[in-house]
Each structure stands twice: as structure tokens, then as C-alpha cells.
ZAKOLDO-819671 format. One line per 5 residues: for each residue z, y, x of N, C-alpha, C, O. Coordinates in steps of 0.05 Angstrom, whole numbers. Layout:
% ZAKOLDO-819671
Z:Y:X:Z:Y:X:Z:Y:X:Z:Y:X | ...
//
This chain:
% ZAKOLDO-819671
0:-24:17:0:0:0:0:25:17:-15:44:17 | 25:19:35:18:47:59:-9:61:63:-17:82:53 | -27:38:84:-45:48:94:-62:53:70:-77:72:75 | -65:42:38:-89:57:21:-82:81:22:-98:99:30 | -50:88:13:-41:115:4:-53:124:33:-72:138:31
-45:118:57:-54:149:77:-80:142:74:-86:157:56 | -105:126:81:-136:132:73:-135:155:56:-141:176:67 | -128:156:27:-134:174:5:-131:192:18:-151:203:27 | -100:204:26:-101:236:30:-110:244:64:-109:266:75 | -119:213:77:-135:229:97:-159:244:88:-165:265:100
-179:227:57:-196:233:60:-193:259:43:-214:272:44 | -170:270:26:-163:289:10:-166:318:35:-178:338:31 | -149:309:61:-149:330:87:-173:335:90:-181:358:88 | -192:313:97:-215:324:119:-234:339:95:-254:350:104 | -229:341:63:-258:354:37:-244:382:39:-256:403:39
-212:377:40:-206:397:19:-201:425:32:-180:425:44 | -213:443:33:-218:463:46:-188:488:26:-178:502:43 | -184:490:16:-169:514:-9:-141:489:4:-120:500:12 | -143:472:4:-116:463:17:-109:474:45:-85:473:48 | -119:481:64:-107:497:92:-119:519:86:-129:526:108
-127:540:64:-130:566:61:-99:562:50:-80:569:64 | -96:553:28:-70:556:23:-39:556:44:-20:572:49 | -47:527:53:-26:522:64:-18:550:88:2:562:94 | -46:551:96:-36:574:123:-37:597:112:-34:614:129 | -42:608:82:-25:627:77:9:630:75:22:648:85
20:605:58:43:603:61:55:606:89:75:620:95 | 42:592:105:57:595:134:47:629:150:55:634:173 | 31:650:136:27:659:156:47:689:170:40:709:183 | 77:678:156:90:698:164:115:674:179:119:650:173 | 124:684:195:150:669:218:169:667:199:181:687:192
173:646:190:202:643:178:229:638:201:231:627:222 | 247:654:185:273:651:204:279:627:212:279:627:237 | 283:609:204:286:574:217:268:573:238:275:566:260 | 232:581:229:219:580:257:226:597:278:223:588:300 | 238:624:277:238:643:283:268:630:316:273:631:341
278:620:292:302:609:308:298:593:334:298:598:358 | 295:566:313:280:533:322:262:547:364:268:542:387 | 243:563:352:218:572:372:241:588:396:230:598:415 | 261:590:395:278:598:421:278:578:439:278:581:463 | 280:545:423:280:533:448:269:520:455:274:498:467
243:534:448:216:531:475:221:543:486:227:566:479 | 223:532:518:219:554:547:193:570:548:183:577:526 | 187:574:563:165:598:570:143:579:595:151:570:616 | 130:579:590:116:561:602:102:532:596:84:521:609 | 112:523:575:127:497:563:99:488:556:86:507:548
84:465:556:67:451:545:67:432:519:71:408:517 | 61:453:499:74:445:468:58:440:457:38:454:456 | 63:409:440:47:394:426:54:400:391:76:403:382 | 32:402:380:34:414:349:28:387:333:5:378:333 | 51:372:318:37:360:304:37:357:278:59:357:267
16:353:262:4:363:242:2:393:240:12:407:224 | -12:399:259:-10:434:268:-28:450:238:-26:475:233 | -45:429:218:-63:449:206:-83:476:220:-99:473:239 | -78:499:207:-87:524:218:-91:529:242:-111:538:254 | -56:517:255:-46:527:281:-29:552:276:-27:568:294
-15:558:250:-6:588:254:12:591:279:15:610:294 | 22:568:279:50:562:304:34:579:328:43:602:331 | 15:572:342:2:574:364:8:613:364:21:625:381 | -5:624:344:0:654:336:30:666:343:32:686:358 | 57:651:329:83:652:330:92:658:367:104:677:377
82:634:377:88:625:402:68:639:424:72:638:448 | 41:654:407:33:671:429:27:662:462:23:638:465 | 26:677:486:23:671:506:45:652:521:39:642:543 | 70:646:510:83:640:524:86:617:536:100:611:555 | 68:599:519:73:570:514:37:573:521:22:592:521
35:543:528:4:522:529:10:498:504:19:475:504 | -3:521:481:-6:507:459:-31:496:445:-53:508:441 | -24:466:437:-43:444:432:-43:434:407:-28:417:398 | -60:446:396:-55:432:362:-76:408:351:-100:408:354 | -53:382:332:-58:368:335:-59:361:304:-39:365:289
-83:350:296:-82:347:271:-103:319:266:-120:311:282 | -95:306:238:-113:289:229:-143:297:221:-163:285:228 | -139:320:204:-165:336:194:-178:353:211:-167:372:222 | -200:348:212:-223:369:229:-225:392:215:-244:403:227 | -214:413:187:-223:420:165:-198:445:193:-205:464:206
-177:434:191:-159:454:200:-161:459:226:-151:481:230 | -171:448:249:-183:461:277:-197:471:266:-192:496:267 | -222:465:250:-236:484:255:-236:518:246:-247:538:256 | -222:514:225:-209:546:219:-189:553:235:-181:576:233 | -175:536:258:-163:542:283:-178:561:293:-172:585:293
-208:547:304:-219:560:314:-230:589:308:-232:607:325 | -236:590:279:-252:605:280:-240:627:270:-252:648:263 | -214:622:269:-191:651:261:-188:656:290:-181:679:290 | -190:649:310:-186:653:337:-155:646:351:-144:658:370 | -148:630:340:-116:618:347:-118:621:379:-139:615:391
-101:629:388:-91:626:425:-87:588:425:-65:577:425 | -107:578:426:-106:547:430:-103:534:464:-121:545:476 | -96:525:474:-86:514:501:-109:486:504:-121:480:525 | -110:476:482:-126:456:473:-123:448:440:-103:456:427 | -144:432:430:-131:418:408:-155:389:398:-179:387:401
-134:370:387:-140:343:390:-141:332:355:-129:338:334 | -162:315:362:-158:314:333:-150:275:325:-167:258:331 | -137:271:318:-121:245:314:-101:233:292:-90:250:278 | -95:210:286:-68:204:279:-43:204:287:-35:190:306 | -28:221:275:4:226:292:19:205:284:43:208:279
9:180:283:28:156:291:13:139:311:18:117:323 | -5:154:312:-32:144:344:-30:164:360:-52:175:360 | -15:175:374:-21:202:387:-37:196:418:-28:181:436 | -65:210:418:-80:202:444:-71:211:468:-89:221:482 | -40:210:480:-29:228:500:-7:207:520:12:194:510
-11:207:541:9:190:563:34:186:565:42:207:574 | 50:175:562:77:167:563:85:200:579:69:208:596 | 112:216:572:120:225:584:111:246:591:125:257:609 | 83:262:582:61:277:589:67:302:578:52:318:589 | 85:316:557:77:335:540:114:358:545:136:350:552
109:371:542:149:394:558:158:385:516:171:367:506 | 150:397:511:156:397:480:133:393:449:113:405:442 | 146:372:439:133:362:412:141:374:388:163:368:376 | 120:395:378:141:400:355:120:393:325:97:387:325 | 134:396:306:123:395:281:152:412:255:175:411:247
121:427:254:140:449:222:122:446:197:99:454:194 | 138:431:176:138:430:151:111:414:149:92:423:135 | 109:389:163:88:362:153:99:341:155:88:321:145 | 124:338:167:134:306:167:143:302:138:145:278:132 | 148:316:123:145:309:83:120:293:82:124:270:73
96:298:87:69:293:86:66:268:100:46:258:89 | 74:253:116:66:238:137:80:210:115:102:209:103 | 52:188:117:60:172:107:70:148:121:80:130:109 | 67:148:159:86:132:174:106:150:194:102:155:218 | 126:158:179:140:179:188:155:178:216:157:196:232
166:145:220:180:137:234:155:135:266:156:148:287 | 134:115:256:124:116:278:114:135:290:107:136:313 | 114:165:266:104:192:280:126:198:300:121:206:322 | 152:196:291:168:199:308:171:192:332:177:207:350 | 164:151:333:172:152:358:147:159:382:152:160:406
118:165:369:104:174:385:112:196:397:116:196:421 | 115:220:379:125:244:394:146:237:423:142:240:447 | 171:227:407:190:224:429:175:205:452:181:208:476 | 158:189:446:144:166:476:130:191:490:143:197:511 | 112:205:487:97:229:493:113:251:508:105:271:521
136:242:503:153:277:516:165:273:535:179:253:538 | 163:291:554:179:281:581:206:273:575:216:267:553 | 217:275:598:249:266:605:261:296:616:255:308:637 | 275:301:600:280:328:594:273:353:577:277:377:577 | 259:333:563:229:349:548:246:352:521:263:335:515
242:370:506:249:363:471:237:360:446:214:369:444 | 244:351:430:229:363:402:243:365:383:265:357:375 | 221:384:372:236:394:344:224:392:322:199:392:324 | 236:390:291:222:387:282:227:404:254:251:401:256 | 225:415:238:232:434:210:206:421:189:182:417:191
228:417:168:220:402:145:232:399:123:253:387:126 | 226:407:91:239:400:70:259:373:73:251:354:86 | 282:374:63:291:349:69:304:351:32:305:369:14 | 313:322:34:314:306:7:349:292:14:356:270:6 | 367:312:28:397:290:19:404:294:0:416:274:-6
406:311:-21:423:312:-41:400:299:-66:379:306:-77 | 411:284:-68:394:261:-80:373:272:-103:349:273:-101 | 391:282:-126:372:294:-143:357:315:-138:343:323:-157 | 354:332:-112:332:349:-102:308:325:-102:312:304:-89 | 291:329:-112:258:315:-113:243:336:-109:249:359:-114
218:325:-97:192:341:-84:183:343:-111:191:332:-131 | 155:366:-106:139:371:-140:120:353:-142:101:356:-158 | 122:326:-124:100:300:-121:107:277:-139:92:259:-147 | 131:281:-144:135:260:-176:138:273:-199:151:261:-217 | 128:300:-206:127:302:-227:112:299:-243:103:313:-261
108:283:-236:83:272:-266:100:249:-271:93:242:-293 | 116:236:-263:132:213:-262:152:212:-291:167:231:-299 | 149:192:-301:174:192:-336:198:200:-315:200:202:-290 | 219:204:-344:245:212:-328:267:188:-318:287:193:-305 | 259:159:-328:264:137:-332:257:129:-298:273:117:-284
231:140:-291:228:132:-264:244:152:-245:250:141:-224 | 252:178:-247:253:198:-238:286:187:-232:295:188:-209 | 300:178:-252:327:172:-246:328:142:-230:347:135:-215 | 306:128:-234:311:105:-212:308:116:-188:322:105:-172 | 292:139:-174:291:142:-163:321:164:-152:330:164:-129
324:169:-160:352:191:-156:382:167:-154:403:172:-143 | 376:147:-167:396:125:-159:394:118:-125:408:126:-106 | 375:103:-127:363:97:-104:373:112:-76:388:105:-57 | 357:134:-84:369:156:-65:394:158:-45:400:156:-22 | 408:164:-78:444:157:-75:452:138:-53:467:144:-34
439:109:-58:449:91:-52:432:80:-13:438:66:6 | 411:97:-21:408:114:10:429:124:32:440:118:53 | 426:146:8:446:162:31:466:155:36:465:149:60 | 491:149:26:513:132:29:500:110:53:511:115:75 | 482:90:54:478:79:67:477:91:101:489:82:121
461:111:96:457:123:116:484:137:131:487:137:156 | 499:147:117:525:156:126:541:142:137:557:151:153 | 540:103:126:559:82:137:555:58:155:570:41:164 | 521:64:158:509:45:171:489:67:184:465:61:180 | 493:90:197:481:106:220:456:91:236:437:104:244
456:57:242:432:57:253:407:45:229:383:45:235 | 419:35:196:408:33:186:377:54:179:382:77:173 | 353:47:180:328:72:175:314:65:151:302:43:152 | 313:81:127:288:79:106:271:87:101:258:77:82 | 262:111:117:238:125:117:226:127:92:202:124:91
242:134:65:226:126:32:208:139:28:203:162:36 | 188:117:9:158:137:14:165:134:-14:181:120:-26 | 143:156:-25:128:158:-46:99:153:-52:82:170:-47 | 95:128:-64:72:115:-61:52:125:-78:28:120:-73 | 60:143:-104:47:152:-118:45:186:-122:51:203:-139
38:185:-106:45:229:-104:31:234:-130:19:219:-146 | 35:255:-130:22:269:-156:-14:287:-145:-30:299:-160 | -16:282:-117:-39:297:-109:-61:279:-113:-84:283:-105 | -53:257:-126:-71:229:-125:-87:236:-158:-110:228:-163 | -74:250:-174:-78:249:-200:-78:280:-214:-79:283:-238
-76:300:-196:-77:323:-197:-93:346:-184:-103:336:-163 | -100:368:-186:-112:391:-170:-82:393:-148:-59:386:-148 | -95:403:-136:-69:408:-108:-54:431:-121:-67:448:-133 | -25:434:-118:-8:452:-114:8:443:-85:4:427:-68 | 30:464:-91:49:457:-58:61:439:-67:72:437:-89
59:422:-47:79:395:-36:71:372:-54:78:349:-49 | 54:380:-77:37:356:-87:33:332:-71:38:311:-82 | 26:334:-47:14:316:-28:45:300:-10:43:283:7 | 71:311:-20:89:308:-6:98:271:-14:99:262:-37 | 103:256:10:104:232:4:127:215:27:130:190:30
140:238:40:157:221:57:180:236:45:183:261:47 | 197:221:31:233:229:28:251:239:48:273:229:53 | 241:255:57:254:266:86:289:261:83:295:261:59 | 305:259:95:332:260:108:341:261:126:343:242:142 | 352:287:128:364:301:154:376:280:173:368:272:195
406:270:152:415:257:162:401:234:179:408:230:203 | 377:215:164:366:198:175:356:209:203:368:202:224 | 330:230:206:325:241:224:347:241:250:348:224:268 | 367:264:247:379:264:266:400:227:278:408:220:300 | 401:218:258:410:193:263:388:174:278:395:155:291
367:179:275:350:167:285:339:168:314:331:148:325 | 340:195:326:339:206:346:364:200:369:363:199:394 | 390:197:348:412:192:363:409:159:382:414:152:405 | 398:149:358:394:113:366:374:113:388:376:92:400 | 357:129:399:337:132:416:349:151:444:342:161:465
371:149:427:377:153:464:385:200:470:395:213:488 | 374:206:448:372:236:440:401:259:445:422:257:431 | 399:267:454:418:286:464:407:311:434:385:322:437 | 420:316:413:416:338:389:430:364:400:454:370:396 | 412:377:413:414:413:419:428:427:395:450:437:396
413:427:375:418:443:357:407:427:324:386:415:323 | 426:428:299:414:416:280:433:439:255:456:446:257 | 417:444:237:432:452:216:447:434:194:439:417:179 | 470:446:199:488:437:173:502:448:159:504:473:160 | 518:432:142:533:455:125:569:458:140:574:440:156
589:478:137:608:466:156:634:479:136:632:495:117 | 650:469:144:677:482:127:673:514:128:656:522:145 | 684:529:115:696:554:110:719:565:106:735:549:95 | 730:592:111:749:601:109:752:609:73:734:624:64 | 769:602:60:773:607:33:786:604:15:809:597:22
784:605:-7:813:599:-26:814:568:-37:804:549:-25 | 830:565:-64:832:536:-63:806:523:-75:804:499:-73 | 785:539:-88:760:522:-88:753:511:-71:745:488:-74 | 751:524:-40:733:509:-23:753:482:-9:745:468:9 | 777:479:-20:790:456:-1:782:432:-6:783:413:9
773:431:-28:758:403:-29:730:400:-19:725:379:-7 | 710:420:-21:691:412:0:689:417:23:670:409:36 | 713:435:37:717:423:68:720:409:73:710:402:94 | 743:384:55:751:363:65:729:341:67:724:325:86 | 716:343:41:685:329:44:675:332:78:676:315:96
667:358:78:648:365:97:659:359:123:644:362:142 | 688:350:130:693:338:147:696:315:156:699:310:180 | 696:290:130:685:269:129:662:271:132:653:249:124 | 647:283:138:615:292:139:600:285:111:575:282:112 | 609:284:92:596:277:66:595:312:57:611:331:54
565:308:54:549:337:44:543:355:58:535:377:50 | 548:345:94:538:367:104:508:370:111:498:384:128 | 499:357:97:466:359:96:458:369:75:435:377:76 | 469:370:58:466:376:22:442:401:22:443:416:41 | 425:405:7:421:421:-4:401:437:32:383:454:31
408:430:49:392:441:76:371:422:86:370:399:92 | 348:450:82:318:429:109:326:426:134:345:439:144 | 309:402:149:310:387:165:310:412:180:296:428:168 | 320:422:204:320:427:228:329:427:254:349:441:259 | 317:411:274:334:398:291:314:400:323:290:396:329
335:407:334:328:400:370:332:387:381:356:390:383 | 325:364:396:336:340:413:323:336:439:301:324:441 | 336:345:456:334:335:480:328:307:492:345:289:491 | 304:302:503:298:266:513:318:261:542:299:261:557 | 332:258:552:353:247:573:326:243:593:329:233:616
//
């Protein structure tokens, strides 16, 4: 089922042209998370884009970086190109195939496509095989812990399915919280971009989790620079119960996108 679902929306990437007009409108202002995240690129740094689209990143990051954008679709280099992106290089491939040498690249990043990616894990561990030893990556992305947050890719879905799925979830995350090296990578096999005109995140099909992510990176050996979470507060007696949560670490992912730095050892 995997590989039909990615065929479809490969071949949805390489037609659909109003899909990276759109998308790289949404991206074409620095969001603060990127704004942040992009500090820890060094200056010099040989940075790999994956699922780069447009390339707006390349714009963000300017001269400082030798930036390489890396996408499935030829639709989005080539409006790389022809908007005139500061490109270093760019490759066009599968980011769970990445055409690049063990150890070869300073920093791997990807903002707001690992939702999209329908082998999320193996995109991962390409990046991390690809990155030096010392090298990092980062990655910024809708994420899905608080169970009943859903993407706008099952809504076409009864509500009957909508709550199996929100069970599920549940019984995810918990998992994930007590069995740390446990991984589910949950897909969504039936997006709604399969049966619809495109809107945002239509096409979204990986159940992102922070927690998973950064747990995942941990098992690989990952030194985590920097990751957002949620954390206790100073306050009255409302907040004493969800500090105490949040120091059991239950909910400190809640309701926050994926953003995370990890250092390769």
C-alpha cells in the first residue's frame, strides 16, 4: 500500500504546478521557528534541503551557507531555478534514496515536508547516514501528539473513522512515552489529496510525533541541541497540575510542531 500511495503523489508533485506556486507562497516569509532553527547553521556549512520544493530556504540562508536543494519533483527546481534561488547545487531524487556518500554533507535540514513523506523513517535515517560526524540536522514540522489534533487530510473521513483514529493515536503516544525505543511512523493511507483539488496539507500523510522524532534520533546515537517543548510555569493553583504532568513529561509535546536539532557524535 505504501509504495502505491507514494507513486500517486509522486505523480501528483511532478503535474501539479499551483501546488509549489502555493506552497512557496506560504513559505515565502521566515517564520520565527525557521528564523530560530537557521542559527544553528554555521557559516560556511554545506546544507542539504530535503524536500526543498521552491528552495525558499536557500533565500532565508542567503550567502552564508552552500545550499543544495533536494527534491522528488522536477516542477519545484525548476521554479528554483527560474526565480533565481542562490543554489550551491540541486538534486533531484527520493529522500529515502538520497544520491549522497556516507558522512558527506555539514547539515541536513528539512522544513515542513516530513508530514508529506510517506517513508518517514527511512527519510530519516538517510539524512542522518549522509551527515558528517559532527554534522547536524534539523528538522521543523506540523506534529500530531495531542492526539485529537488531525491534519486537513482526513477530512473527508466519517467521524466513526476519525475517532478510531484519535484512539489509536492515544494509544500511540502513551506507547511512545513508555517504550522510548518503540517507532510507528503512522501513515495515512488515504489522504484526502487522492479524492480532492489540493488545499494545504491535503497531501499530508505522515502522523508526525515530536516525541517519536526526537526519541528516535536519541536511539541513533544523537546528541538533541535544541527541541521545543512545553515546560512548567510560574503560577497559581491552576497550573499545578499541569506542571506536575509536564514533569512526568506527559504533554510536553502537546499542542507544539516538531522542531529539533541533533547533533551526529
Amino acid at each position: 500500500m505504501s509504495e502505491k500511495l507514494h507513486a500517486s503523489l509522486r505523480e501528483f508533485y511532478s503535474r501539479n504546478e499551483k501546488y509549489f506556486d502555493e506552497a512557496g507562497e506560504t513559505n515565502a516569509e521566515l517564520t520565527p521557528e525557521r528564523r530560530e532553527l537557521f542559527g544553528y547553521i554555521p557559516d560556511g556549512a554545506l546544507v542539504l534541503d530535503v524536500g526543498c520544493g521552491r528552495c525558499e530556504n536557500a533565500v532565508f540562508l542567503g550567502a552564508r551557507a552552500r545550499y543544495v536543494g533536494f527534491d522528488l519533483s522536477p516542477l519545484g527546481l525548476e521554479k528554483a531555478r527560474s526565480l533565481g534561488r542562490p543554489l550551491f547545487a540541486a538534486a533531484l531524487g527520493e529522500s529515502q534514496q538520497l544520491p549522497f556518500k556516507d558522512g558527506s554533507i555539514d547539515l541536513c535540514l528539512s522544513t515542513y515536508a516530513l508530514e508529506h513523506f510517506v517513508f518517514p523513517e527511512r527519510c530519516l535515517r538517510e539524512m542522518w547516514r549522509v551527515c558528517r560526524r559532527g554534522g547536524r540536522v534539523i528538522v521543523i514540522s506540523p506534529a500530531y501528539d495531542s492526539p485529537w489534533m488531525l491534519p486537513p487530510s482526513i477530512g473527508h473521513w466519517s467521524a466513526f473513522k476519525r475517532m478510531k483514529l484519535i484512539v489509536a493515536q492515544t494509544l500511540r503516544q502513551a506507547s511512545r512515552h513508555f517504550f522510548p525505543n518503540r517507532f510507528f511512523f503512522a501513515q495515512i493511507s488515504e489522504p484526502r489529496i487522492l479524492k480532492d483539488e489540493y488545499q494545504s496539507d491535503f497531501d499530508a500523510v505522515h502522523l508526525v510525533s515530536a516525541r517519536e522524532v526526537a526519541n528516535f534520533f536519541k536511539a541513533l546515537g544523537g546528541k538533541i541541541v535544541f527541541e521545543r517543548k512545553r515546560t512548567p510555569r510560574a503560577g497559581g493553583a491552576r497550573d499545578l497540575i499541569r506542571n506536575s504532568l509536564l514533569r512526568l513529561g506527559l504533554g510536553e509535546y502537546g499542542r507544539m510542531n516538531l522542531q529539533i536539532v541533533v547533533e551526529k557524535p
